[in-house]
BABAKE-981054 format. One record per residue: residue in three letters; x, y, z of N, C-alpha, C in turn; chain. Coordinates in nm, 2 decimals. Atoms other than C-alpha are relative to their C-alpha. Layout:
BEGIN
<r aa="ALA" n_c1="X" n_c2="Y" n_c3="Z" ca_c1="X" ca_c2="Y" ca_c3="Z" c_c1="X" c_c2="Y" c_c3="Z" ch="A"/>
...
This chain:
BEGIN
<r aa="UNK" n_c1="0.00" n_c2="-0.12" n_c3="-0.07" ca_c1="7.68" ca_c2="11.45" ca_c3="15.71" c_c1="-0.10" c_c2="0.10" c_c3="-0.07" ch="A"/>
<r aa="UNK" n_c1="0.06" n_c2="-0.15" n_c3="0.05" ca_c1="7.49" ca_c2="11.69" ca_c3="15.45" c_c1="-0.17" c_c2="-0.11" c_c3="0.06" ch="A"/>
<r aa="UNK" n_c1="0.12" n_c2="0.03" n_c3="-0.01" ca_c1="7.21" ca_c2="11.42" ca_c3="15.47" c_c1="-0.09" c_c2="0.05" c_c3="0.15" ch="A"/>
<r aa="UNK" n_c1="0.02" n_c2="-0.05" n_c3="-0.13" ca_c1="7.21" ca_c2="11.48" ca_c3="15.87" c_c1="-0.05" c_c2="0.17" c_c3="-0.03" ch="A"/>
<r aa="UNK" n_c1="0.01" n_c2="-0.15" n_c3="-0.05" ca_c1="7.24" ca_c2="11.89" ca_c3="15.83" c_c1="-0.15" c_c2="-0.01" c_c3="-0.14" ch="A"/>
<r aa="UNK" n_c1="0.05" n_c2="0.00" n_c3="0.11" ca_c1="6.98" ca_c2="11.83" ca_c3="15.55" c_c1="-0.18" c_c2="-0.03" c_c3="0.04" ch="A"/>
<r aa="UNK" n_c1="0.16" n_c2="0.05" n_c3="-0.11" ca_c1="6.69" ca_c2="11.63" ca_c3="15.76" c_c1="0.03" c_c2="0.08" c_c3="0.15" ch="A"/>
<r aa="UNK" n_c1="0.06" n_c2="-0.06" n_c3="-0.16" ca_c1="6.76" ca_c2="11.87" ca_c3="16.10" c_c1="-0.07" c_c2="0.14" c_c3="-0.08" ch="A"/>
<r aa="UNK" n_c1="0.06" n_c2="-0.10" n_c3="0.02" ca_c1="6.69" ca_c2="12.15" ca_c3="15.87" c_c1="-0.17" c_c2="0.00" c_c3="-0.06" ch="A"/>
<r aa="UNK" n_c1="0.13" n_c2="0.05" n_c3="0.08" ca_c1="6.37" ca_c2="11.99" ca_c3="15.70" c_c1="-0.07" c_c2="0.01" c_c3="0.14" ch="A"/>
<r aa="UNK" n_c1="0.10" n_c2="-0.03" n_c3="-0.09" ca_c1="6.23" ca_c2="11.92" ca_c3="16.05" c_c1="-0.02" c_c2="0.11" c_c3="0.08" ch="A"/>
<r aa="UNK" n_c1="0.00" n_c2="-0.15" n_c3="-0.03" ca_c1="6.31" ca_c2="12.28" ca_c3="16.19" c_c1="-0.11" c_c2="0.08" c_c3="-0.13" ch="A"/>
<r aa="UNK" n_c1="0.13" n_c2="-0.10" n_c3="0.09" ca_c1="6.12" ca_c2="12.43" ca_c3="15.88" c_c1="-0.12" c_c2="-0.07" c_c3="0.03" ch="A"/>
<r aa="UNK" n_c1="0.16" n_c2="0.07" n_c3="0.06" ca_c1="5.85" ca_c2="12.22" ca_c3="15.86" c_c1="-0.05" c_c2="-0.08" c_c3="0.14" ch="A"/>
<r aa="UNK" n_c1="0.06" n_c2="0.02" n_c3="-0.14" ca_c1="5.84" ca_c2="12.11" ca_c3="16.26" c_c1="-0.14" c_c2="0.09" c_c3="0.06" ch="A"/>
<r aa="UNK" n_c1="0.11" n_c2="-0.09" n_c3="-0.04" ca_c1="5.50" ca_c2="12.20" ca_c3="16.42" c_c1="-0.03" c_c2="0.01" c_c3="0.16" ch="A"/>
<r aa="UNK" n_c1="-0.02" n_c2="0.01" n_c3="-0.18" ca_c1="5.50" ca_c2="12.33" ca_c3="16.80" c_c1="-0.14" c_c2="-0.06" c_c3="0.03" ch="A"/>
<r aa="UNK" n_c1="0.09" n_c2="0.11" n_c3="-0.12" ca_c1="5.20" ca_c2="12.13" ca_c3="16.87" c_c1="0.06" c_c2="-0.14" c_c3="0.00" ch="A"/>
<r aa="UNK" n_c1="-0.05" n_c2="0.14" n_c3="0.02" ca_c1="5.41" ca_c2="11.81" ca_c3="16.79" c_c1="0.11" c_c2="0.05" c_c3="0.09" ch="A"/>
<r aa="UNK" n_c1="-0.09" n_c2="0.03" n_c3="-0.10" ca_c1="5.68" ca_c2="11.91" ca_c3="17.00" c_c1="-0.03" c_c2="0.05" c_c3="0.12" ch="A"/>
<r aa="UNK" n_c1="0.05" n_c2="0.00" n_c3="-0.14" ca_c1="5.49" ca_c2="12.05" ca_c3="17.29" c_c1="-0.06" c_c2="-0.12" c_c3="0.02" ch="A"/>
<r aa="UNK" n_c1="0.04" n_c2="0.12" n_c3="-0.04" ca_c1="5.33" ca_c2="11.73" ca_c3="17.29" c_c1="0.07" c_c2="-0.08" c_c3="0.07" ch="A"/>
<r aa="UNK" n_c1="-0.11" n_c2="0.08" n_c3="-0.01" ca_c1="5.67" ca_c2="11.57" ca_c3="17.30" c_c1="0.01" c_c2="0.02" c_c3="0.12" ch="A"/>
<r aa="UNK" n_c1="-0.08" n_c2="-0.11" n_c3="-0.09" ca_c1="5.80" ca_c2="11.79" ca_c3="17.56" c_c1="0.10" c_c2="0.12" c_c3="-0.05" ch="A"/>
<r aa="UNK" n_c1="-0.14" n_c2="-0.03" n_c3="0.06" ca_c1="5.99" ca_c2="12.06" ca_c3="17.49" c_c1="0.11" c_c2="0.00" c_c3="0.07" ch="A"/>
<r aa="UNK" n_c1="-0.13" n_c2="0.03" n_c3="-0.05" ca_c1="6.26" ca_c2="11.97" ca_c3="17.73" c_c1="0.07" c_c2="-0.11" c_c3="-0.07" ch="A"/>
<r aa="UNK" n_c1="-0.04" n_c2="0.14" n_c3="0.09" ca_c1="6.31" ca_c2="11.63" ca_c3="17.52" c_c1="-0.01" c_c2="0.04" c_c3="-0.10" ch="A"/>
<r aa="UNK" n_c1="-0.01" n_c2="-0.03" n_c3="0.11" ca_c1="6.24" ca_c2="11.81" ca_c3="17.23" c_c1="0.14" c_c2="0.08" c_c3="-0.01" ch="A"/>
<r aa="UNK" n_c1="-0.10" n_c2="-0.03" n_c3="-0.02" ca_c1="6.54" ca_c2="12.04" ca_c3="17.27" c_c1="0.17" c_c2="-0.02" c_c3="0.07" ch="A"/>
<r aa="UNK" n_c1="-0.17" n_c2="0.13" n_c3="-0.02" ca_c1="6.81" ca_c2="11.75" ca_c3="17.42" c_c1="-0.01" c_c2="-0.05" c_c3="-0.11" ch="A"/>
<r aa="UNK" n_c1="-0.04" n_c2="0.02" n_c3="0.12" ca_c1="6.76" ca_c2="11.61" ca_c3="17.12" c_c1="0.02" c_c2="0.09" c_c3="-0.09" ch="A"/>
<r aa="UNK" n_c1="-0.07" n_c2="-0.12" n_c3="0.09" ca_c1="6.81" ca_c2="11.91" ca_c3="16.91" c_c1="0.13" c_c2="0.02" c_c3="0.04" ch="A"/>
<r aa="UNK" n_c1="-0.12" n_c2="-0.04" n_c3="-0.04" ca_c1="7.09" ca_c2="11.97" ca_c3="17.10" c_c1="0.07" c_c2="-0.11" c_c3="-0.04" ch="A"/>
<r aa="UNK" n_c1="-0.11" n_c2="0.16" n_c3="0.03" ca_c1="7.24" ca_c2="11.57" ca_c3="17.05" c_c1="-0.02" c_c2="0.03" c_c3="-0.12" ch="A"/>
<r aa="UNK" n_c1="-0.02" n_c2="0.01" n_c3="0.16" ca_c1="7.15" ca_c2="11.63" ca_c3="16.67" c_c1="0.06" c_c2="0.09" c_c3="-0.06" ch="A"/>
<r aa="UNK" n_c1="-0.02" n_c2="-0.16" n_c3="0.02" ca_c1="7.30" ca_c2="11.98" ca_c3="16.65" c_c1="0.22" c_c2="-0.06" c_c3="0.02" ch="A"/>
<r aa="UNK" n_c1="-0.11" n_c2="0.03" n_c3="-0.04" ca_c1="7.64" ca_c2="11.80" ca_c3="16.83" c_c1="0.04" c_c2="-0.10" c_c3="-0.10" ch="A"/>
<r aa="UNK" n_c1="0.02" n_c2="0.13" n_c3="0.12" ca_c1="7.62" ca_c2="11.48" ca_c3="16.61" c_c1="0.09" c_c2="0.09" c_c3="-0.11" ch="A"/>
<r aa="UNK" n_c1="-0.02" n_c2="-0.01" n_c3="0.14" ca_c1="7.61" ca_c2="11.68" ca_c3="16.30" c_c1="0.16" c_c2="0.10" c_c3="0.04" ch="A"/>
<r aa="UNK" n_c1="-0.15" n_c2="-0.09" n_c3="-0.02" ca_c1="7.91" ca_c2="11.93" ca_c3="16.44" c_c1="0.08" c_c2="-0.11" c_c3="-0.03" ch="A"/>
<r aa="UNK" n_c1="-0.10" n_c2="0.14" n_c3="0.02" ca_c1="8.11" ca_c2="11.58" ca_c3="16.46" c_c1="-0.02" c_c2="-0.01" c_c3="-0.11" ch="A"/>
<r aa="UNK" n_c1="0.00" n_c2="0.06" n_c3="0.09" ca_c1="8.04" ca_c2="11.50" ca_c3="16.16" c_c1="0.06" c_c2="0.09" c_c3="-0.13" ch="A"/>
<r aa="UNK" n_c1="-0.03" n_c2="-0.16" n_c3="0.11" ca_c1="8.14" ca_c2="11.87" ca_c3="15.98" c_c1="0.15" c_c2="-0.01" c_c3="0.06" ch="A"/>
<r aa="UNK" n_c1="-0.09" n_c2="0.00" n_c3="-0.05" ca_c1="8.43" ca_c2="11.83" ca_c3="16.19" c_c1="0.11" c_c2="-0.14" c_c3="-0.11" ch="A"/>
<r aa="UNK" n_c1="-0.06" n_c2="0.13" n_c3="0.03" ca_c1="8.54" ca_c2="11.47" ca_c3="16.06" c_c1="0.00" c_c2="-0.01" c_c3="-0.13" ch="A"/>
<r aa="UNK" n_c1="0.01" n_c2="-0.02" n_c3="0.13" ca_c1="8.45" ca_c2="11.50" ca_c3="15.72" c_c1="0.04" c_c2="0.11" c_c3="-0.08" ch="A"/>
<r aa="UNK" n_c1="-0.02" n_c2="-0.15" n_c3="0.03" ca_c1="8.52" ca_c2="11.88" ca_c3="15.63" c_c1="0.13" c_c2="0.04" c_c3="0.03" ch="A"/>
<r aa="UNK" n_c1="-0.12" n_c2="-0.09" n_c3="-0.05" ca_c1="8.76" ca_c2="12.01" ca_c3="15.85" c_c1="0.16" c_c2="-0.08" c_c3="0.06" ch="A"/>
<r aa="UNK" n_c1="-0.10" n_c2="0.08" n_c3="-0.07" ca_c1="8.99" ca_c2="11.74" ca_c3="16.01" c_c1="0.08" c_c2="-0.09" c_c3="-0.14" ch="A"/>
<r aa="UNK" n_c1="-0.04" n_c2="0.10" n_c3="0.12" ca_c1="9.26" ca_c2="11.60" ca_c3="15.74" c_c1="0.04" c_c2="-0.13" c_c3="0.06" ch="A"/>
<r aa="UNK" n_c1="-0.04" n_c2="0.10" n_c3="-0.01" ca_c1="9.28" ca_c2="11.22" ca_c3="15.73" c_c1="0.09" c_c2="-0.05" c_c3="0.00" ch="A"/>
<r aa="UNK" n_c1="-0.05" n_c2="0.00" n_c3="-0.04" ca_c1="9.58" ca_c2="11.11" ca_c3="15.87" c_c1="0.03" c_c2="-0.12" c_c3="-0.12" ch="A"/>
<r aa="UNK" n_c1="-0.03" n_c2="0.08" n_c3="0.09" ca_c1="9.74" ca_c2="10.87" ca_c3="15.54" c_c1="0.10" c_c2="-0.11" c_c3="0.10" ch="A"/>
């Protein structure tokens, strides 16, 4: 999980809008959004939710 919130923050700083207008930014932004969900799941499951012994 940190590695995930670790690499979306790396490509957000250091992303360059001519690479994601190339992309699209409709596809650029569903996946932000799936990577943004992901990593919540993962802050959820790891962090906040206690494992049931």
């Amino acid at each position: 999980t940190q590695r995930r919130a670790g690499r979306l923050q790396a490509d957000l700083k250091y992303g360059r809008i001519d690479e994601i207008l190339a992309t699209g930014l409709h596809a650029f932004l569903t996946q932000f959004l799936d990577r943004v969900n992901d990593l919540g799941t993962g802050i959820s499951r790891d962090f906040l939710v206690p494992v049931a012994a």
